[in-house]
C-alpha positions as CSV (number, residue, x, y, z in Angstrom):
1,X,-0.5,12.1,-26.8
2,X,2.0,14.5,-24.4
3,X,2.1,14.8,-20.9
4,X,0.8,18.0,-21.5
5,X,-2.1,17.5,-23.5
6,X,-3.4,14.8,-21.9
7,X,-6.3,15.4,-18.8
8,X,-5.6,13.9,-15.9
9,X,-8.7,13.4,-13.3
10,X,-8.6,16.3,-11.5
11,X,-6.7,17.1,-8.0
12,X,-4.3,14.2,-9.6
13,X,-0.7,14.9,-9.3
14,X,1.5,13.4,-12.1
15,X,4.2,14.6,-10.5
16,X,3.9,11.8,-8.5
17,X,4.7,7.6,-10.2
18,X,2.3,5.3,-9.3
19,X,2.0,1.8,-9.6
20,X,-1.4,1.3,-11.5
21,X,0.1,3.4,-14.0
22,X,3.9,2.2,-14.1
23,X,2.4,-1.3,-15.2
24,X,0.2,0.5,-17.5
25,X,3.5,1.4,-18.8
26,X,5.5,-2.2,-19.0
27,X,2.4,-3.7,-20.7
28,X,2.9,-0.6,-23.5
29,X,-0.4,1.5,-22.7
30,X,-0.3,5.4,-23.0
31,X,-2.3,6.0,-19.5
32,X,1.1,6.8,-17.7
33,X,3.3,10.4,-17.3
34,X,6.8,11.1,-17.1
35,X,7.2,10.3,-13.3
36,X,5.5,6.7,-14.4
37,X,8.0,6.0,-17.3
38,X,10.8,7.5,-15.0
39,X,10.1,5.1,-11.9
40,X,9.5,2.0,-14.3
41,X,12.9,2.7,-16.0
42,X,14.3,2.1,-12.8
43,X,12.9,-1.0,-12.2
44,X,13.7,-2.5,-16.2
45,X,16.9,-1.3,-15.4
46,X,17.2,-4.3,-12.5
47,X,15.0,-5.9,-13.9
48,X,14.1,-6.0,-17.7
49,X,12.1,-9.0,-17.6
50,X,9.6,-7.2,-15.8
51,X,7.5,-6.2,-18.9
52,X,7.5,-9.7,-20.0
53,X,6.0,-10.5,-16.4
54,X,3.2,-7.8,-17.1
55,X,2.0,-9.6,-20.1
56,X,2.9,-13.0,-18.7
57,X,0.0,-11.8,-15.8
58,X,-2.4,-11.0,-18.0
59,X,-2.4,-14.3,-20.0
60,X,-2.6,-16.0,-16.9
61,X,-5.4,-14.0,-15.7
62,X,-7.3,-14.6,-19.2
63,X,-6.8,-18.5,-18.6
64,X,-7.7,-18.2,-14.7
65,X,-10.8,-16.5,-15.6
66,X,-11.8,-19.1,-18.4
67,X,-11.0,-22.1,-16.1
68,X,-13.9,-20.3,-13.7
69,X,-16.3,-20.0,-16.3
70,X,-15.8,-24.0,-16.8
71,X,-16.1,-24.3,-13.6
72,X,-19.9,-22.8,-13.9
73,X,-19.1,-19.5,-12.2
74,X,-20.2,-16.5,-12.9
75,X,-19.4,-13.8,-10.6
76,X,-16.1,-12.0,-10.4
77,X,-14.5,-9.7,-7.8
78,X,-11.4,-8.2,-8.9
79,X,-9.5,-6.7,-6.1
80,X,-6.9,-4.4,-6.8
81,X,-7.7,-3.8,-10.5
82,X,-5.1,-2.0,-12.5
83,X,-5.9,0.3,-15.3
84,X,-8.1,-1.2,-18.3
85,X,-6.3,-3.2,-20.8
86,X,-7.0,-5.7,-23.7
87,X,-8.7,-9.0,-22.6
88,X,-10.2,-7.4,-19.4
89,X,-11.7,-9.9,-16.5
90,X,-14.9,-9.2,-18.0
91,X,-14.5,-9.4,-21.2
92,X,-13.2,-13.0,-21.5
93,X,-15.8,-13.9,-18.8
94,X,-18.6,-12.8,-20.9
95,X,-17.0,-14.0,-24.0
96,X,-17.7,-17.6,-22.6
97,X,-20.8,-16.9,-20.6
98,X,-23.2,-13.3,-21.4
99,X,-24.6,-13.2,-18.2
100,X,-21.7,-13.2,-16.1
101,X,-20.9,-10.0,-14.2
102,X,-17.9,-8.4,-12.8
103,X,-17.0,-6.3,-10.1
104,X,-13.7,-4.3,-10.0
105,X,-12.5,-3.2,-7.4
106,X,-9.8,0.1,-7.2
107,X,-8.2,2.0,-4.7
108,X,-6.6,4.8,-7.4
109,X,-8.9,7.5,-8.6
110,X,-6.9,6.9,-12.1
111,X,-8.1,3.2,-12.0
112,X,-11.7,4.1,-11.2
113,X,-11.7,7.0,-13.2
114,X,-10.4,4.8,-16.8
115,X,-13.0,1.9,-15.1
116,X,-15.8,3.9,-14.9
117,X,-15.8,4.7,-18.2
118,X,-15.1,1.5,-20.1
119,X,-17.9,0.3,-18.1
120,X,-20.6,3.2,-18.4
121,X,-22.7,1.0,-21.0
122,X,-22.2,-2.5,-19.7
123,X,-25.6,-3.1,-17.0
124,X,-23.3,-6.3,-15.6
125,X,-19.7,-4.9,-14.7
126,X,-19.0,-2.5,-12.3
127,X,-16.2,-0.2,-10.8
128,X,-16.1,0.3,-6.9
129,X,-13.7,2.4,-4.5
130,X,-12.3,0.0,-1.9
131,X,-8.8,-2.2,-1.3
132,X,-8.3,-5.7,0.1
133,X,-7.5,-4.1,3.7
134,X,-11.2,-3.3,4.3
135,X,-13.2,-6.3,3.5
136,X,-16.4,-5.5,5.6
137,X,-16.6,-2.4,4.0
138,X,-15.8,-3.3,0.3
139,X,-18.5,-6.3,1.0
140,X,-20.7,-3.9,1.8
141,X,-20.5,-1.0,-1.0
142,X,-24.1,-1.1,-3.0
143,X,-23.2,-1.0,-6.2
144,X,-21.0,-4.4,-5.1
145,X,-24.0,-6.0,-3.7
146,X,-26.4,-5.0,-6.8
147,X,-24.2,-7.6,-9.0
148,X,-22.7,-9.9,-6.5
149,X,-24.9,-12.4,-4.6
150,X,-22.4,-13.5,-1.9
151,X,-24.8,-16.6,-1.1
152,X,-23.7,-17.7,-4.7
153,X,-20.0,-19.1,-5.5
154,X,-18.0,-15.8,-6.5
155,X,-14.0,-15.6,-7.9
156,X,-12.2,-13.3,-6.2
157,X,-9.0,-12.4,-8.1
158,X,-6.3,-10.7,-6.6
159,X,-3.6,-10.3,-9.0
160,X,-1.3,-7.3,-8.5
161,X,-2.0,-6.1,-4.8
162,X,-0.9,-8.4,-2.4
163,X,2.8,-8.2,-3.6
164,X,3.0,-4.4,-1.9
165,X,1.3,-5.0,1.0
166,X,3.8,-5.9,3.7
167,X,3.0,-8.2,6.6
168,X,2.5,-5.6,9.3
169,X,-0.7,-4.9,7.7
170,X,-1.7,-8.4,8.0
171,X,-3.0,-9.1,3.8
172,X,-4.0,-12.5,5.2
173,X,-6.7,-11.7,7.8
174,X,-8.2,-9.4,4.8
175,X,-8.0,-12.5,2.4
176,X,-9.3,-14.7,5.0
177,X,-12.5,-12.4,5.8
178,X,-13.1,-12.4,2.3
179,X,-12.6,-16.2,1.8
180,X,-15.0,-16.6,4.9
181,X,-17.8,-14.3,3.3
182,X,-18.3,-15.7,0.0
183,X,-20.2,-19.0,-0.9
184,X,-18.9,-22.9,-0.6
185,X,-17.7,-23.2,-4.1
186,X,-16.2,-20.4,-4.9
187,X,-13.1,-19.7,-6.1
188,X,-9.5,-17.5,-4.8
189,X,-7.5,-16.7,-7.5
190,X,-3.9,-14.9,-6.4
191,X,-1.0,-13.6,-8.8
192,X,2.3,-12.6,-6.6
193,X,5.5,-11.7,-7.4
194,X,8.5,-13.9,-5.5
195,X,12.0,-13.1,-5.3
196,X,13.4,-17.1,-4.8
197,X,14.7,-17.1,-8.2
198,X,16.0,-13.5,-8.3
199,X,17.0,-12.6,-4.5
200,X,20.0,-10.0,-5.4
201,X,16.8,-8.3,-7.0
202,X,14.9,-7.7,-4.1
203,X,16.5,-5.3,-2.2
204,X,16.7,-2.6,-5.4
205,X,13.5,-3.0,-6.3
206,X,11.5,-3.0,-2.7
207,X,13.3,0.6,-2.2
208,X,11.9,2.2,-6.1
209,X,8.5,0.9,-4.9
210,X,9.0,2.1,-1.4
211,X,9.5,5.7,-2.8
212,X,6.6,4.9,-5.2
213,X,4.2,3.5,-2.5
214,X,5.4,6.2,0.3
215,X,6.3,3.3,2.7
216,X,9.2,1.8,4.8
217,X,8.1,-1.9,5.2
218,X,9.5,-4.3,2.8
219,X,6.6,-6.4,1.4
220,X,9.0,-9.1,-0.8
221,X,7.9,-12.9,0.0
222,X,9.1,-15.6,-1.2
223,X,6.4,-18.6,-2.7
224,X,6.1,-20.2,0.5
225,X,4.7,-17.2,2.5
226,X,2.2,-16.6,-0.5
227,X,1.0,-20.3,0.3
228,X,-0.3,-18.7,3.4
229,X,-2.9,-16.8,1.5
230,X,-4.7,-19.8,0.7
231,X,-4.9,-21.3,3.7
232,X,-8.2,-23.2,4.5
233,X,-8.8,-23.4,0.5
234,X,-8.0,-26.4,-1.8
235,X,-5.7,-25.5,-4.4
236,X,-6.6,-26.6,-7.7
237,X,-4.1,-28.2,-10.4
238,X,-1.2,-27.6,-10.9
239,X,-1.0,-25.8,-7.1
240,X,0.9,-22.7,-6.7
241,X,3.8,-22.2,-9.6
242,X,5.5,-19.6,-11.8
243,X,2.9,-17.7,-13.8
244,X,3.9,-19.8,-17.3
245,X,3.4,-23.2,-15.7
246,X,-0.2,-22.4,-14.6
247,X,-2.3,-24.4,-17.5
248,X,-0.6,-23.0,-20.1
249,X,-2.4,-22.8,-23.3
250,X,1.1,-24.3,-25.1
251,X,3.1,-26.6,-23.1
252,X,6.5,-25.1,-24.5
253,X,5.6,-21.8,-23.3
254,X,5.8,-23.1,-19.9
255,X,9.8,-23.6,-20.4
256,X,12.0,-21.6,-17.8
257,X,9.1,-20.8,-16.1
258,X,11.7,-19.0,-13.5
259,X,12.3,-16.3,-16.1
260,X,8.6,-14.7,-15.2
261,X,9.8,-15.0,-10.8
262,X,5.7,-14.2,-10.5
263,X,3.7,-17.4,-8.7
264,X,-0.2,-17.9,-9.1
265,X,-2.5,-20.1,-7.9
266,X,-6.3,-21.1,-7.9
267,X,-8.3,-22.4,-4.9
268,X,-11.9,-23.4,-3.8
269,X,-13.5,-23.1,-0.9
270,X,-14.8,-26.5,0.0
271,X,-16.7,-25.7,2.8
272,X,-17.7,-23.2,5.4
């Protein structure tokens, strides 16, 4: 389908990349324009292993979510969701376990917009407008609390946000408001892209998603500032590594792991 006979939500300009819709994009969907595919091109041309990152994300995600559901939880907040895509958050969860319900949680009125409709017939997943930089009020939003008993364990999964949030806005007083609201037992789950394998990457890439994002901070870390996130957690096997070595369903795909320069990591809360 064209550009031009697609319809975009209205008041949305497509003049205008955005980031939701770029990955959209490297993972090979169709819900992107011309100023999406134009902005990604710039990045593959840096950095072509970027597409293999997107899909490297997603697998971890899928294995993330089933080591929860293992783990006996049930309920999923997923912060920062990008657009809808094969093997969703709540599709694996309820895969393993029917009654499990999902929350996602989107900033973009794209995002909602695709959300909202995958999910019009499902009674136990949910789309809600909010970001990680308002906790209180995300915690808050009805439709949130009708599926999410905060006095129960809860995953929150925060997989593509943090990584363009720079420090001024202080990403790990939100994450640690969060981590302080939900149950003992439950679970963090953080994907973030690092640049200590790739450091003559950063700088290109920080200013096309500058452009993209309308800021001038640089939010790059490297692994050791995204240990911070977890702080006050326990980090569950095998700790915070590159997306492929996270529990990988075949040990050889797990080789050059530096290839996909994206860490992740799982943590519980162990007590209040």
């Amino acid at each position: 389908m064209s550009d031009a006979t697609r319809r975009p939500p209205a008041g949305l300009d497509t003049s205008v990349p955005n980031v939701a819709r770029m990955n959209d994009y490297f993972l090979g969907g169709k819900d992107n324009f011309a100023a999406d595919r134009r902005a990604a091109e710039e990045v593959l041309a840096i950095a072509p292993e970027i597409r293999t990152m997107a899909k490297e994300g997603q697998a971890f995600l899928g294995r993330a979510v089933r080591h929860l559901v293992g783990q006996g939880i049930t309920q999923f907040l997923t912060i920062g969701a990008g657009l809808p895509t094969q093997h969703n958050v709540h599709q694996v969860a309820q895969s393993l376990e029917p009654a499990a319900r999902v929350v996602y949680v989107a900033d973009d009125p794209v995002v909602l917009s695709h959300s909202l409709a995958l999910l019009a017939t499902d009674p136990r997943t949910a789309a809600v407008r909010g970001d990680v930089l308002h906790p209180d009020e995300l915690l808050a939003d009805p439709e949130l609390r009708r599926l999410i008993d905060l006095e129960r364990p809860v995953a929150l999964l925060i997989t593509s946000a943090l990584q363009f949030i720079p420090d001024e806005d202080d990403p790990f007083k939100s994450v640690a408001r969060l981590r302080d609201a939900v149950a003992v037992g439950s679970h963090l789950v953080i994907a973030h892209a690092v640049f200590d394998a790739r450091p003559e990457a950063a700088g290109p890439l920080v200013d096309i998603y500058r452009k993209v994002l309308g800021r001038s901070e640089d939010a790059s870390r490297t692994r050791q500032q995204v240990l911070r996130f977890f702080d006050g957690l326990e980090l569950v096997d095998p700790g915070l590594v590159y997306l492929r070595q996270w529990r990988p369903d075949n040990p050889l795909a797990a080789q050059r792991p530096e290839r996909t320069w994206t860490v992740a990591g799982v943590a519980r809360k162990t007590d209040g």
